[in-house]
LOKOL-822317 format. One record per residue (C-alpha): x, y, z. Coordinates in pm, whole numbers, always signed. Each point is the difference from the previous one (the first is absolute). Layout:
BEGIN
NODE      c1      c2      c3
NODE       X       Y       Z
...
END
This chain:
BEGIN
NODE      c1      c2      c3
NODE  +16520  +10744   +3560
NODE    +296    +212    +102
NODE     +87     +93    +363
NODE    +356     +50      +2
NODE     +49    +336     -71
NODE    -146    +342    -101
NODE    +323      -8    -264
NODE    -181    -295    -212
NODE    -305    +212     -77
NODE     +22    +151    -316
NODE     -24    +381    -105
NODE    -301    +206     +89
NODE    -173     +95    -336
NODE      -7    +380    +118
NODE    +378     -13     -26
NODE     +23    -204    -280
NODE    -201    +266    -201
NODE    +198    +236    +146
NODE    +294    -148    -133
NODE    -121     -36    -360
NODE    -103    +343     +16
NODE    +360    +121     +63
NODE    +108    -221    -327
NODE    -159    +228    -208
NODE    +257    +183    -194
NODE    +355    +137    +101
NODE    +156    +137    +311
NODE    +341     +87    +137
NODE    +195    -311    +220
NODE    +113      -3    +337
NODE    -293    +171    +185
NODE     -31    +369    -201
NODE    -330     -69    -110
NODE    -366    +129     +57
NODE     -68    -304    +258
NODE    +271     +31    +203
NODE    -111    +308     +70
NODE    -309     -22     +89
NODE     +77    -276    +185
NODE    +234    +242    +235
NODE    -310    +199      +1
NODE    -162    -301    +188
NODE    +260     -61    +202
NODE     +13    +418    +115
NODE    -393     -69     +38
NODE    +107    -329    +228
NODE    +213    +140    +206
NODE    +121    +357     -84
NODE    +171    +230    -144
NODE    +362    -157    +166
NODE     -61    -326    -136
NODE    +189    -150    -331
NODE     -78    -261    -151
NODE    +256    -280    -200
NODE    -144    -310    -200
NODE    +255    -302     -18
NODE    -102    -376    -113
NODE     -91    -152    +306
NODE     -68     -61    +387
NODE    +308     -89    +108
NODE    +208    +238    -191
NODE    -252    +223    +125
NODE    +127     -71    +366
NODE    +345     +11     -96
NODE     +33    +338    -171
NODE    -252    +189    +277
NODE    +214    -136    +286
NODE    +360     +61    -206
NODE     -42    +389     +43
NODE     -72      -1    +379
NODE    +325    -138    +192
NODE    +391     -19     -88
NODE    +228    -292     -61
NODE     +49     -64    +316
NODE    -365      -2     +99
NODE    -220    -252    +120
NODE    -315     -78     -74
NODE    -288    -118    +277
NODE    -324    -188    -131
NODE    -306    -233     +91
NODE    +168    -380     +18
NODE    -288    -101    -196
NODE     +59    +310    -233
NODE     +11     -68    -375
NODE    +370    +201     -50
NODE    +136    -261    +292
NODE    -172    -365    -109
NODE    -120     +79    -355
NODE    +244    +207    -238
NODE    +296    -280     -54
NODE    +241    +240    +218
NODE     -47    +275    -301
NODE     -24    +317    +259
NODE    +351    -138    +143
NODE    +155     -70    -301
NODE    -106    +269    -195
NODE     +53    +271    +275
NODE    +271    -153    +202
NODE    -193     +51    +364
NODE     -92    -230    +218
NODE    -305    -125    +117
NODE    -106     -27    +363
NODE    -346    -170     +72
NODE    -244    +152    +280
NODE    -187    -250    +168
NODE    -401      -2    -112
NODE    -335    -106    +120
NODE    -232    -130    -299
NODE    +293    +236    -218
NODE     -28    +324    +244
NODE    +257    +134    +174
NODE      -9    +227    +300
NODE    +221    +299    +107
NODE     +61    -248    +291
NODE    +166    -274    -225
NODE    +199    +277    -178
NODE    +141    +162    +276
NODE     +87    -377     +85
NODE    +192     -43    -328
NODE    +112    +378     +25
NODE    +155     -98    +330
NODE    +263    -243    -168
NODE    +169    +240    -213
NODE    +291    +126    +237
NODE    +297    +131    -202
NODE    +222     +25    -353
NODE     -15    -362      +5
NODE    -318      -8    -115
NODE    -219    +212    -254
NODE    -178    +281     +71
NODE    -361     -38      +0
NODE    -138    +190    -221
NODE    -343     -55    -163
NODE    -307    -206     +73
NODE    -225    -164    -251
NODE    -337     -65     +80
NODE    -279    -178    -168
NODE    -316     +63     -19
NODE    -194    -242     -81
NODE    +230    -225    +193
NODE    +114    -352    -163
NODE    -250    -145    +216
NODE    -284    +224     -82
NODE     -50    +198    +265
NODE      -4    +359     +49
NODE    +149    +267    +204
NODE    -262    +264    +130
NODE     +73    +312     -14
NODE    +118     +67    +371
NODE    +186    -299     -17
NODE    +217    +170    -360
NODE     +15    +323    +234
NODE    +173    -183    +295
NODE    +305    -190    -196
NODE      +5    +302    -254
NODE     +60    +233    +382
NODE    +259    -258    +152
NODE    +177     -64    -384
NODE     +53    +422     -59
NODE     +93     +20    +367
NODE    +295    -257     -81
NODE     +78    +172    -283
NODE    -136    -278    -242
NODE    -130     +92    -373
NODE    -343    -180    -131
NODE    -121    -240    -229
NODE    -307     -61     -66
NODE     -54    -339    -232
NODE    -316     +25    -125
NODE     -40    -216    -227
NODE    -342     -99    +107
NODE     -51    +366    +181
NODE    -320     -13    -160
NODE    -140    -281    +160
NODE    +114    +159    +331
NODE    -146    +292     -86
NODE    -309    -119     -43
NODE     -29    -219    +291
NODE     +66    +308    +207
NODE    -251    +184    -218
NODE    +234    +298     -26
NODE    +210    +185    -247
NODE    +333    -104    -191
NODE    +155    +296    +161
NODE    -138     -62    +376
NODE    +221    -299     +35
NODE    +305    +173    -192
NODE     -83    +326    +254
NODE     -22    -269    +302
NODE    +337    -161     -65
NODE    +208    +317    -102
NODE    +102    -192    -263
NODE    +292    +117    -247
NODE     -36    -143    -275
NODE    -288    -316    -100
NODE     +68    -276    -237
NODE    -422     +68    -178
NODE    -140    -370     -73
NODE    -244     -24    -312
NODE     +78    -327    -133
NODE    -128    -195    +257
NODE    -336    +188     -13
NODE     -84     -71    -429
NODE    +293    +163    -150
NODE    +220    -133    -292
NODE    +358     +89     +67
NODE    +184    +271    +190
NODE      -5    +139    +322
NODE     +70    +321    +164
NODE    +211    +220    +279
NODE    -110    +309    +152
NODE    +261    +207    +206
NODE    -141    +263    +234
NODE    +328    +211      -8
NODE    +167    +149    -251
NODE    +309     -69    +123
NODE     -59    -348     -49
NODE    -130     +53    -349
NODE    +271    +199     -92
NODE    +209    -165    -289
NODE    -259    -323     +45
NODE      +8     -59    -340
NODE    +363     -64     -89
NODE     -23    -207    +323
NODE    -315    -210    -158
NODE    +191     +31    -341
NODE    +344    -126    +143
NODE    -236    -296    +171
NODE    -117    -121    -318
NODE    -348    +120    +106
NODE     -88    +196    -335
NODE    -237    -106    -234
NODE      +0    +244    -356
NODE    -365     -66     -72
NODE     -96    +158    +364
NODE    -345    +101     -92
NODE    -111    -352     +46
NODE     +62     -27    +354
NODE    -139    +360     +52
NODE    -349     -53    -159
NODE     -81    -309    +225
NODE    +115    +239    +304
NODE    -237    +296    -180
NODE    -286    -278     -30
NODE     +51    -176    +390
NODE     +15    +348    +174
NODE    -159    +280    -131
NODE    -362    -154     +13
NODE     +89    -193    +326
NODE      +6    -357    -211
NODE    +201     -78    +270
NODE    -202     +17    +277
NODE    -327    -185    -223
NODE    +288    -301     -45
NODE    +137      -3    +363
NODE    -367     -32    +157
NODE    -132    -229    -228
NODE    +322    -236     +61
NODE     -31     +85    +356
NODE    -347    -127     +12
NODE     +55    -328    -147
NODE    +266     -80    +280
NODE    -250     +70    +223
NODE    -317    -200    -163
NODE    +275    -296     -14
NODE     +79     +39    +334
NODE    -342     +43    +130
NODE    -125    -348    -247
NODE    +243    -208    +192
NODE     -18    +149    +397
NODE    -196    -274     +47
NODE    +207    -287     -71
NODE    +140    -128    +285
NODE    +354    -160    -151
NODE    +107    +349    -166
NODE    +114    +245    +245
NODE     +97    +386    -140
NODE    +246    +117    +262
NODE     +88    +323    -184
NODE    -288    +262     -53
NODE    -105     +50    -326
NODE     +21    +401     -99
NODE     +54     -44    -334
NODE     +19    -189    -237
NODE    +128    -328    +120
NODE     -77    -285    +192
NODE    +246    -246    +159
NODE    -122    -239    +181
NODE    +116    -364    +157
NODE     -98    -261    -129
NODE     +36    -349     +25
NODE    +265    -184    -294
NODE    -198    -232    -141
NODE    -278    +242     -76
NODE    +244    +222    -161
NODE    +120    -216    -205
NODE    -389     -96     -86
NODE     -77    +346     -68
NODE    +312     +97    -255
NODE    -158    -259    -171
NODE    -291    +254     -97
NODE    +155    +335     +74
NODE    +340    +208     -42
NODE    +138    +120    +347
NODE    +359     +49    +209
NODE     +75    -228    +253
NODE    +119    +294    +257
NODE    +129    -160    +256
NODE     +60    -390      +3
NODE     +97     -70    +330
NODE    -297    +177    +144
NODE    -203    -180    -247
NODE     -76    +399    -136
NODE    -126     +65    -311
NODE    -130    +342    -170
NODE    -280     +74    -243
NODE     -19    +343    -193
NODE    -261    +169    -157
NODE     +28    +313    -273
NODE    -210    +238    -213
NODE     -67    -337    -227
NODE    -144    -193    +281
NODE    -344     -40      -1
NODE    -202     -97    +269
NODE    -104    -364    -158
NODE    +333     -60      -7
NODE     +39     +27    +355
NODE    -357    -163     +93
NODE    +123    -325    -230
NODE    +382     -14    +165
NODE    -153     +49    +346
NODE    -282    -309     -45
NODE    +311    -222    -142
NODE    +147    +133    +326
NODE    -303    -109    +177
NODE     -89    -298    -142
NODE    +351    -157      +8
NODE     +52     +49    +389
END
């Protein structure tokens, strides 16, 4: 069994088709192909007509490159301190863009447009950068999710201070499906400039996507994406699993299904009285405390993170390949060892 992360699951079979369908025969490199554009047809469909959409190989050049067009050198950069671009991304959005980073203090990975006026507050002259854009994400790293009026509030108090937007959405899906609304309600709600897509997380292969909202921002993308190393000739591969996930909503039949495993877990184990679940699970994780030595009895039969030593946190994730025995087994080992 396999709890650790969505990223372990392997590649949904409607995209794997998809990609041995766009095998067949020859087509032109670097994106001028039939499925590249059709996949900008999705995208227009998405999110319209002022949308553009850029493939690159993965999620966190995906972050890079959609922030890198949004702020100057001398910009400054505000996100979640739990956020993926600040913890997770080996310092690649400050090397490879040269800003700094500035963390926003969370609750269960949300900020509010209190705690970013807060941080706003300490930039006071040319001493420091200029702060410039914020990244959200949504799903947060703790899987939770920003409602809609909550997106609307920071997105107000961000444009107000002059701040650009990021949306991470790597696992936008999952968020989106929690809320049970559209792709484009929560990209509407936060304003958001530009979005780094996520697929791989939800049963693609390889590849992940940016969507800018502006053609300014788009403008010369791709010699910025090409000077980033963020090319790949045989493009067509990346845009058939985006034709397959989106333009039949795959992505929302994944996202619930991995959403409701989370929840089955968490609901087989509420009645245990030595694991606690102090975050709410929206989507598609579960952490949960959880006392050491029955950790350390449990990786003995499953695959999982341990989140948070000190607080004795640990987190489970379910995908599109989990299936609900899989959950009913892991939660009566659960069970039966406590």
């Amino acid at each position: 069994m396999n709890f650790a992360s969505d990223n372990n699951a392997g590649t949904h079979p409607t995209i794997l088709e998809a990609i041995n369908n766009a095998n067949e025969g020859y087509a032109h490199a670097y994106g001028d192909d039939p499925w590249r554009e059709k996949a900008q047809e999705i995208c227009i469909s998405m999110f319209g007509n002022n949308s553009n959409l850029f493939h690159v190989f993965g999620g966190t050049p995906a972050n890079v490159l959609a922030i890198e067009p949004l702020l100057d050198k001398f910009g400054a950069i505000l996100c979640s301190d739990e956020a993926h671009v600040f913890r997770d991304e080996a310092a690649a959005p400050e090397r490879i863009l040269g800003n700094k980073l500035y963390s926003v203090e969370s609750e269960n990975g949300k900020i509010t447009s209190h705690s970013l006026i807060e941080t706003l507050s300490q930039f006071e002259d040319a001493h420091q950068p200029i702060p410039q854009v914020l990244t959200l994400t949504q799903t947060t790293e703790l899987g939770t999710v920003y409602t809609l009026d909550e997106l609307s509030a920071i997105s107000e108090t961000a444009k107000r201070n002059k701040l650009n937007i990021h949306l991470d959405g790597a696992r936008i899906c999952n968020a989106a499906a929690s809320l049970q609304c559209s792709l484009n309600d929560i990209v509407k709600a936060s304003n958001a400039d530009s979005i780094s897509l996520g697929m791989t997380k939800n049963g693609g292969m390889f590849g992940e996507n940016i969507v800018f909202f502006d053609e300014k921002y788009a403008h010369n993308f791709q010699f910025r994406r090409r000077n980033l190393m963020q090319v790949q000739s045989k493009m067509r591969y990346i845009a058939a699993q985006f034709n397959a996930f989106f333009e039949n909503d795959l992505w929302l039949t994944i996202a619930e299904h991995a959403n409701s495993m989370a929840a089955l877990l968490a609901e087989e184990i509420s009645g245990n009285k030595k694991i606690q679940i102090p975050i709410p699970a929206q989507t598609n994780a579960v952490f949960a405390t959880v006392p050491s030595q029955l950790t350390e009895a449990l990786l003995e039969q499953a695959y999982f993170y341990i989140f948070r030593p000190k607080e004795n946190m640990v987190r489970w994730m379910t995908s599109w390949q989990t299936t609900p025995e899989e959950v009913r087994d892991f939660a009566k080992i659960i069970n039966e060892n406590s």
